[in-house]
N, C-alpha and C positions, 0 to 999 in steps of 0.2 A: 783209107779209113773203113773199118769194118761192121764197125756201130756208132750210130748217130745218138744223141743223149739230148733227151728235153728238158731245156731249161728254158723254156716260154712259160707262161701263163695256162697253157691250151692243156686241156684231160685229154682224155686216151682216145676219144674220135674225133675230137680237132688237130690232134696228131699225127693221128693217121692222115687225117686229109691235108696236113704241110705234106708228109711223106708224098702224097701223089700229086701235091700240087709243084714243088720243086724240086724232088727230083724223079718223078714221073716213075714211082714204083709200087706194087701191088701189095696187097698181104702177102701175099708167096712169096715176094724177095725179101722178107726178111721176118725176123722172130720178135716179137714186144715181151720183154719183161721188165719189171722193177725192181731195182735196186736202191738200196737207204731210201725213196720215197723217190725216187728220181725214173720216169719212163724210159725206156733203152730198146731203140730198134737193132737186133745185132743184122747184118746183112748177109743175104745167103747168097745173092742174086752175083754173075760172076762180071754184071756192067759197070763203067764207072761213070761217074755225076763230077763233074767241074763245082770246085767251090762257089758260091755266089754270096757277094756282099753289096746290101742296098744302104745306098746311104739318101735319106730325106729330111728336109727342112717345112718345118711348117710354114702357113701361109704368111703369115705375120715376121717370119723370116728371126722369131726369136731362141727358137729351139732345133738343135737338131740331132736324129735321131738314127742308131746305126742295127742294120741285122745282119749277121753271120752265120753261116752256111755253112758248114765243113763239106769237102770232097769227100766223095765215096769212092772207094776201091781206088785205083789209079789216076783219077782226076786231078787236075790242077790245084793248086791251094796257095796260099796265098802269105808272106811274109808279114810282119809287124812295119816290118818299114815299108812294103806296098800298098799297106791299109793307111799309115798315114798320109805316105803319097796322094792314095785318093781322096782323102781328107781333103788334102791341099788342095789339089783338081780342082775341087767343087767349091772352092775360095773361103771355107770353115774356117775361121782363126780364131774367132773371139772368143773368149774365157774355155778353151779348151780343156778338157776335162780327162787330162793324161792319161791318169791313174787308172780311171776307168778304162779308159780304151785297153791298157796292160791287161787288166782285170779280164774286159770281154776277150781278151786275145788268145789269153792263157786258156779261158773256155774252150772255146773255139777249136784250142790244136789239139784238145782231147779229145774232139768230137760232139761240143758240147754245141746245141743250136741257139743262137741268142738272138729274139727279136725287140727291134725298135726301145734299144737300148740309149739314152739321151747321155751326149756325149759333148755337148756347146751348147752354151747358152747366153746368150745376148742380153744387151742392157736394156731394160725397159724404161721407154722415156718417162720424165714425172710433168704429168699437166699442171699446167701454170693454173695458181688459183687465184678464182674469183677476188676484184677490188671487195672491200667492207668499209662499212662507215660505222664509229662509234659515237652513238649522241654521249655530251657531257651535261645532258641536261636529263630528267624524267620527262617520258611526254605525258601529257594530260589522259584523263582517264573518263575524266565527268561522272564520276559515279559520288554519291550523296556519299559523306560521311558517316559510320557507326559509333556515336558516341559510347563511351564506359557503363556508360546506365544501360545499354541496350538498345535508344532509342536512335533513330536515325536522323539525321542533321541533312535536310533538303534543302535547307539555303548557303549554307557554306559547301560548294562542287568544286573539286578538280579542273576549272577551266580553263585555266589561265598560266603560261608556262612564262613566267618575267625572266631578263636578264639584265644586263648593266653593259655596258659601252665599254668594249674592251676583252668580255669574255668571252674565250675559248666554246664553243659552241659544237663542234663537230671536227672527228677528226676522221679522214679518211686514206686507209689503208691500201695501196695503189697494187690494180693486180699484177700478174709475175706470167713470162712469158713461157715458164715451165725448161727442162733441159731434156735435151735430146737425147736419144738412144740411139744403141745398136744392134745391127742385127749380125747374126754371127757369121755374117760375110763381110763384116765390118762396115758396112753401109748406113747412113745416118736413117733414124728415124724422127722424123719430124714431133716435136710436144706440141700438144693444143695449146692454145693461150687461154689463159682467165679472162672470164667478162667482165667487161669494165662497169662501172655504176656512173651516170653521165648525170654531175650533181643542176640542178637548175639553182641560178644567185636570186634570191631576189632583193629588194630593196633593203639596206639596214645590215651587209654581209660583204666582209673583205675578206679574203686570203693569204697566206705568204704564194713565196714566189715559187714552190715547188705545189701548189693548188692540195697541199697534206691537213692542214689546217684551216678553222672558218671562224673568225670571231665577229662581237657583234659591232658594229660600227656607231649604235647606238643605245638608250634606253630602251626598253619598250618589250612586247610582247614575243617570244620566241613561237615560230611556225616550222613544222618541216612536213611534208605532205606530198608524197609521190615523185619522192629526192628531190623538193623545191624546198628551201631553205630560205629564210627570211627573216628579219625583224620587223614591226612595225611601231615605230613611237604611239598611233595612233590604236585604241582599243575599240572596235566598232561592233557597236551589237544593233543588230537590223530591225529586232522588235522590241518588247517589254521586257524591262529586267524583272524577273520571276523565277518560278522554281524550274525551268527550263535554263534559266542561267547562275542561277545563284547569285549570290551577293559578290562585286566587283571589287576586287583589291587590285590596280594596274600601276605601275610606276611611268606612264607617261600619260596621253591627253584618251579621256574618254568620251566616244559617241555613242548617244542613244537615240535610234530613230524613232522610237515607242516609249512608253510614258515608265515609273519607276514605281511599283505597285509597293502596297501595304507593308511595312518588316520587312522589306530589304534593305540593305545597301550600298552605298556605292562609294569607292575611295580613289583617289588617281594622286598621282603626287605631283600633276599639271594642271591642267584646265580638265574640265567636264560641261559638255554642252547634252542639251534632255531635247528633242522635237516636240515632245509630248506632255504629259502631268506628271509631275512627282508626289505623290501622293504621303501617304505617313509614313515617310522612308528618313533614310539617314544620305545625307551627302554632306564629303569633305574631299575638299582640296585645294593641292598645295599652289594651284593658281587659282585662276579664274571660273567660275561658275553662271552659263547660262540657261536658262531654263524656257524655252522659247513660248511656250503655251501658258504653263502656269503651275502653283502649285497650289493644291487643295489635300488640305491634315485636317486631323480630326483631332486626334487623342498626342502625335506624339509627334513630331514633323520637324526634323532638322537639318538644316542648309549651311554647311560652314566651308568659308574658302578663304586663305592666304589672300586672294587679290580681290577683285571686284565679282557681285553678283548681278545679274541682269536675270530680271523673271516678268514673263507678260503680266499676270497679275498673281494675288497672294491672298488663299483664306486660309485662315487658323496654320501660320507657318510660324516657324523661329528663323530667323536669318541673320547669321555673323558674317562678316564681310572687313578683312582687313583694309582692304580698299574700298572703292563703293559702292553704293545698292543703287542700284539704276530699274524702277517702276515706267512698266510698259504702256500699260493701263489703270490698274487701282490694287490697291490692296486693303482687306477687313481683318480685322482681328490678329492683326500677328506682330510679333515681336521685331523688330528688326535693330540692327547694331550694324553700325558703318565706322572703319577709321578712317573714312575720307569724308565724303557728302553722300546725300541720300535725297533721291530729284526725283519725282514724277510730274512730269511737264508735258505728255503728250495725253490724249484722249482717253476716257476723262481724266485722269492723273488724280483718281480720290485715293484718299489716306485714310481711314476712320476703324478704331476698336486697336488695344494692344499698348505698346511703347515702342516708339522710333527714339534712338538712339544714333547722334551723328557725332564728329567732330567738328568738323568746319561750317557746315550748310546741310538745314532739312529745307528744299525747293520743293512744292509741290499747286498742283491747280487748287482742289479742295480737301480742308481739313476736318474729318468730321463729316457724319452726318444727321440728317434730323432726329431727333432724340437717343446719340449714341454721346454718350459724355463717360465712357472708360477709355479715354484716350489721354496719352500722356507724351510730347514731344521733347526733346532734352538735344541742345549742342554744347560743344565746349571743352568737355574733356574725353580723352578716348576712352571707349567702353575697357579695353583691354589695362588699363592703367595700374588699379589698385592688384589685379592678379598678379601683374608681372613685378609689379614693386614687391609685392610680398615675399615673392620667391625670390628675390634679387636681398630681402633682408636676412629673410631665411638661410641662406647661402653666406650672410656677412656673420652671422652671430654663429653658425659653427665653425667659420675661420675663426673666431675670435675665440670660442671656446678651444680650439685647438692651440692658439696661441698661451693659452692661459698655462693649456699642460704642458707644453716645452717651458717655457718661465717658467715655471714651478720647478721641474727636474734642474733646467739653468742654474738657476738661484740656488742649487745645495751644492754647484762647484763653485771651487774659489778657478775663476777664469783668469785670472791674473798669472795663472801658472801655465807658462806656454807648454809643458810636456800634457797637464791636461788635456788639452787643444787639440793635442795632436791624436787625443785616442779617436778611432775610429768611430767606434757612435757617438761622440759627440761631436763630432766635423759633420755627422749626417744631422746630427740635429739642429746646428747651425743653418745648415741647408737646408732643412724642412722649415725652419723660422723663417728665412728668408722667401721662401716659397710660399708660407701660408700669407705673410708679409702683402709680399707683390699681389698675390689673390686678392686681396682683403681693399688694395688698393684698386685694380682695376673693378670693382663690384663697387665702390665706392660712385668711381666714377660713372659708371652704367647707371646706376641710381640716381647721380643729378641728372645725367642724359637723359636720364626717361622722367624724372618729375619737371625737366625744361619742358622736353619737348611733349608733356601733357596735355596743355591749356594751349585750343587756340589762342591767337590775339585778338581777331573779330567774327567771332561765331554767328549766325544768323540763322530766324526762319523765317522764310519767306514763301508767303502764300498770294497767288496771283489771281486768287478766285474767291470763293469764299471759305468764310474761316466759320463755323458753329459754334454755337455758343454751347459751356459747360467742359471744354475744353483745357488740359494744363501743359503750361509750358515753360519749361524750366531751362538755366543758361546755365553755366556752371552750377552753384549750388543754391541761387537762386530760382524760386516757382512762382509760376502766377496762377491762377481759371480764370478765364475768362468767363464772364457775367453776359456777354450779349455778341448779338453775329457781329462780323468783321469781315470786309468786304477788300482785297488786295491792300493785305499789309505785311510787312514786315520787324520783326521781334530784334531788337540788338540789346547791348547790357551797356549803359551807363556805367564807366569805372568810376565817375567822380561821385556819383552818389550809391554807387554799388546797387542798382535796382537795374529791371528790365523796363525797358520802355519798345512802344510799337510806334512805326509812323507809317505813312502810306506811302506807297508803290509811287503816286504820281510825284512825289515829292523825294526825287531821289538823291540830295542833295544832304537829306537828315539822317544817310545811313552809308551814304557809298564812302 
């Protein structure tokens, strides 16, 4: 070969120095000019230069890369199938890139010089990725609400993330151990694996059996917190419910170790126990109600629970208690309603200012105190009695109204005509008749259940200490005042003469 032809990368002095770096010649051996844009050393020099072909793999063993070298003058050179031979050699197989090789070869036998021309190329492994977890829940945010008007809402917070017994709570996506590669000597190359996310259970949290799924195992409050995952029935707040915590809406048991400030309130659909005071707040719920210090209102104070309440003592409160009101020490001035009994029997166990409302038994040490005569006591029928009957009527007189408008439409067919019968909306109307029907009857029945079980049989007050005088007290719809103190007695109601009478304590023979 007479003339070498650049087809590198390199300008006219990087050229030059392949020329003396491979095949060790001068400007004087040979002439540089250009043709169609192409460098061209023609040789003048009467030596010759052996072909040389470098073949390299990079480090990562993913690419590899060939240069070509033509002979000069009489030198060796080199066939298409000795170049793949050396291909072979050097253990190159994978995804070999023929064409190309043809391509540089053809270069090559003109003269043409071809470097680090990429020629294989290996598979690149895919990293295994990263486990994820998707919550099916929102987590909590605790930031105040922006009401419509503009203004912002600091007792109703984002605190509290509920769930139900059974739900789906977290799903997580198991990492992938990634696929291998190759390198173009066909050797594996290892994939990273994904990092795993190592969930922590805590109480209130089951799985299936492939640990993909997390549902809750019970009511209660959802937590997740530094991949620890939890439910807990119980809602516990450490200090005062206030604008730190917002107002409580929980579906299982609520603790407060601090007292329950001015305008908030609190809802559980279990129990709720307070350490502290409940002040002019709102409490309901769907069990139990303890209140272990007390509670002091002023303007607006109410205490409402499905089962029993227990509060150390009670000023200016409202208390409904489906169950019953259990007094710690005393209560003044508050309203209270029991559908069970209502006792205060331990130290001092005073009652005075408001209306106590029990069913079965008002038990207390004293009634009244010295010149407090706005007190009003009542057993006999449950507080809840006429609400729920109402709505139990309510509910009969719009079945019955609905009854009236199928009879009406009824009455313009002649039913005696079985092809009638058979049309479609009036086969639904028969069935609505009989539906409002059965309604109309079991409402019926609800109705004597709850005017039976109204009236106790033997309601009683009984007071084991003293009783003040100015005092009223009323049994079913019977009332008396009392005119003067009364010292351990007891209130029952005469059925034969339909009046209340008192007898004493020591003579427990005229009341038990």
């Amino acid at each position: 070969m007479n003339q070498l032809k650049n087809h590198t990368q390199k300008n006219e002095t990087e050229f030059k120095y392949l020329l003396s770096q491979k095949y060790d010649l001068t400007p004087a051996d040979y002439i540089l000019k250009k043709e169609d844009g192409v460098l061209i050393a023609k040789i003048t020099t009467m030596e010759s230069a052996d072909s040389i072909i470098d073949i390299s793999v990079t480090a990562d063993g993913l690419r590899a890369y060939i240069s070509l070298y033509p002979a000069v003058n009489d030198g060796e050179t080199y066939t298409l199938e000795r170049v793949m031979s050396l291909i072979a050699e050097n253990g190159i197989s994978v995804n070999l890139k023929t064409e190309i090789i043809k391509q540089a070869f053809e270069i090559y036998s003109e003269g043409g010089i071809i470097e680090n021309m990429m020629f294989a190329e290996g598979i690149k492994p895919i990293n295994g990725s990263d486990a994820q977890v998707m919550l099916n829940f929102d987590p909590v945010n605790s930031q105040p609400r922006l009401l419509s008007n503009g203004r912002v809402d600091y007792k109703n917070i984002d605190n509290i993330r509920l769930t139900r017994k059974g739900d789906l709570l977290l799903t997580k996506r198991p990492f992938t151990n990634g696929v291998k590669g190759l390198t173009v000597r066909n050797e594996e190359i290892p994939a990273e694996k994904g990092n795993d996310i190592k969930l922590v259970l805590d109480d209130g949290i089951t799985t299936d059996a492939h640990e993909k799924e997390y549902y809750a195992t019970v009511d209660g409050c959802v937590t997740f917190h530094n991949n620890k995952l939890g439910v807990s029935p119980i809602y516990s707040v450490p200090g005062n419910v206030d604008y730190s915590t917002g107002n409580i809406v929980f579906n299982g048991v609520v603790h407060i170790r601090g007292d329950v400030l001015s305008g908030f309130s609190v809802k559980a659909e279990k129990d709720i126990m307070v350490e502290g005071i409940v002040q002019d707040a709102t409490m309901v719920a769907g069990g139990s109600i303890v209140i272990k210090t007390g509670i002091k209102g002023e303007v607006n104070n109410n205490v409402i629970a499905a089962g029993d309440v227990t509060v150390g003592y009670a000023e200016k409160g409202n208390i409904a208690a489906r169950g019953n009101v259990e007094i710690l020490k005393y209560v003044y001035n508050t309203n209270i309603k029991a559908g069970g009994y209502v006792q205060a029997t331990g130290a001092p166990g005073i009652i005075a200012g408001g209306k106590i409302t029990a069913f079965s038994e008002i038990n207390i040490n004293q009634s009244g105190t010295k010149g407090n005569t706005n007190f009003l006591m009542c057993v006999g029928t449950k507080y809840y009695f006429e609400d729920e009957l109402k709505i139990l009527q309510d509910n009969k007189d719009k079945y019955i109204q609905n009854l009236e408008k199928v009879d009406e439409f009824l009455s313009k067919l002649d039913t005696s005509n079985k092809e009638i019968l058979k049309n479609p909306k009036v086969k639904q109307l028969l069935v609505l008749r009989k539906q409002v029907m059965d309604n109309m009857t079991k409402t019926e029945e609800q109705i004597q259940k709850l005017i039976k079980s109204a009236h106790h049989r033997k309601p009683k007050i009984k007071i084991s200490g003293t009783m003040f005088e100015g005092l009223d007290v009323q049994i079913f719809r019977e009332k008396i005042t009392m005119r003067e103190k009364k010292e351990k007695v007891v209130f029952i109601y005469d059925e034969k003469y339909e009046r209340i009478i008192w007898v004493s304590l020591d003579d427990k023979t005229q009341y038990e």
